[in-house]
C-alpha positions in Angstrom: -19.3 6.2 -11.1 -19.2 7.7 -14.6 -17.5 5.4 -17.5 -13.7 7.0 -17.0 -13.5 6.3 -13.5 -14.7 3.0 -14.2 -12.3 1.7 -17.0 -9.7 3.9 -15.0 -10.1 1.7 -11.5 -10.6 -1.6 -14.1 -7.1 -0.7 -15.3 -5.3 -0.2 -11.7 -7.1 -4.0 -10.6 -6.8 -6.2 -13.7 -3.2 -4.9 -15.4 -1.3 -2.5 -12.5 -1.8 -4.2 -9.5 -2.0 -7.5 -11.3 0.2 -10.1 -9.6 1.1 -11.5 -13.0 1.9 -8.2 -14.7 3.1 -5.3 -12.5 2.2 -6.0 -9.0 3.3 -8.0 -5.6 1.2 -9.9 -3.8 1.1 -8.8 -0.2 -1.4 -9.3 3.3 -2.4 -6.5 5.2 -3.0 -7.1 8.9 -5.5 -5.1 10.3 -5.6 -3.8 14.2 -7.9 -7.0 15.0 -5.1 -9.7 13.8 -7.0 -10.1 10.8 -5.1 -11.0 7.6 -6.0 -10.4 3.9 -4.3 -11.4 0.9 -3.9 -8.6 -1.6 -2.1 -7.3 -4.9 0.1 -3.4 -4.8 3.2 -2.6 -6.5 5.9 -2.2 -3.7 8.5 0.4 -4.0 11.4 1.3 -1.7 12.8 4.2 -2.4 16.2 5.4 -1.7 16.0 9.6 -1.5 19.0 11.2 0.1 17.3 13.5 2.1 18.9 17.2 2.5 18.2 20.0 4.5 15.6 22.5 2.5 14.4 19.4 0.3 10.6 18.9 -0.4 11.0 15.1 0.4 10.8 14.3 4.1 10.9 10.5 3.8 12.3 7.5 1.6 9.9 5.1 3.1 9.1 2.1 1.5 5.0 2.3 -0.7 2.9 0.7 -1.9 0.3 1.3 -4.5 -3.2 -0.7 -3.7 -6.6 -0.7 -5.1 -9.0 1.5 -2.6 -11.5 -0.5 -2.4 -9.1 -3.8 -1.1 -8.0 -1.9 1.9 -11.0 0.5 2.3 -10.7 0.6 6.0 -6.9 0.4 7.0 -5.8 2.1 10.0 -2.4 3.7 10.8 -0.8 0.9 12.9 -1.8 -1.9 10.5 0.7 -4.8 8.8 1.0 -4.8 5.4 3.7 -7.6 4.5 5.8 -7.7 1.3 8.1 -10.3 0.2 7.9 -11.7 3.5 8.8 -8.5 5.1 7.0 -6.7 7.7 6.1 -3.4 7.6 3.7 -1.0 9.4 1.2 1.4 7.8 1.7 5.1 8.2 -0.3 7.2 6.1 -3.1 6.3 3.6 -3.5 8.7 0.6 -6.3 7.9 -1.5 -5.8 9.6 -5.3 -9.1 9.5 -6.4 -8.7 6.9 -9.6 -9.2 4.0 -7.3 -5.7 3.4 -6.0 -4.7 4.5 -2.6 -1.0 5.0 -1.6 0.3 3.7 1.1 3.3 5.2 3.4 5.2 1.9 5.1 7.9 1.7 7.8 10.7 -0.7 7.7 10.5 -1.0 11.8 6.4 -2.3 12.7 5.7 -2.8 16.0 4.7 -5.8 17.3 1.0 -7.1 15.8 -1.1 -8.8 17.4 -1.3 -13.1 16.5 -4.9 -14.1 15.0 
């Protein structure tokens, strides 16, 4: 990894995602019941949505470092503020933060 991407994926750990500055703490759940503790900033968004608009959702995301949920599956929990919510889509940007797609409505997990 050259210097930029470095400093660049230091900044989105240490100050963005930081628990203490920007970010939420949260747990994602993976498929096996497994739970981890980890830092995102949480956003809900409220788009009205119109027929012909380029937005086709005003789900909930979150913003996490890559490499902290480097092998989440659609279907996994990922819990905010004590509310659950089920990954949809995973869209890694390339500067070490992935964004994550939520629903409001998870199916039932499975207990560790």
């Amino acid at each position: 990894m050259n210097q930029f991407l470095t400093d660049i994926d230091a900044d989105v750990t240490n100050v963005f995602l930081n628990a203490e500055e920007f970010g939420t703490k949260a747990t994602w759940t993976d498929s096996s019941g497994n739970a981890t503790e980890v830092n995102c900033i949480f956003g809900q968004p409220y788009v009205p949505l119109e027929v012909g608009d380029p937005i086709q959702s005003d789900n909930p995301r979150a913003i996490v470092h890559s490499a902290d949920l480097a092998n989440c599956r659609q279907g996994d929990g990922f819990d905010v503020e004590g509310i659950a919510h089920e990954i949809l889509e995973a869209h890694p940007c390339g500067t070490g933060a992935t964004v994550l797609i939520l629903s409001r409505d998870p199916a039932p997990r499975p207990k560790p």
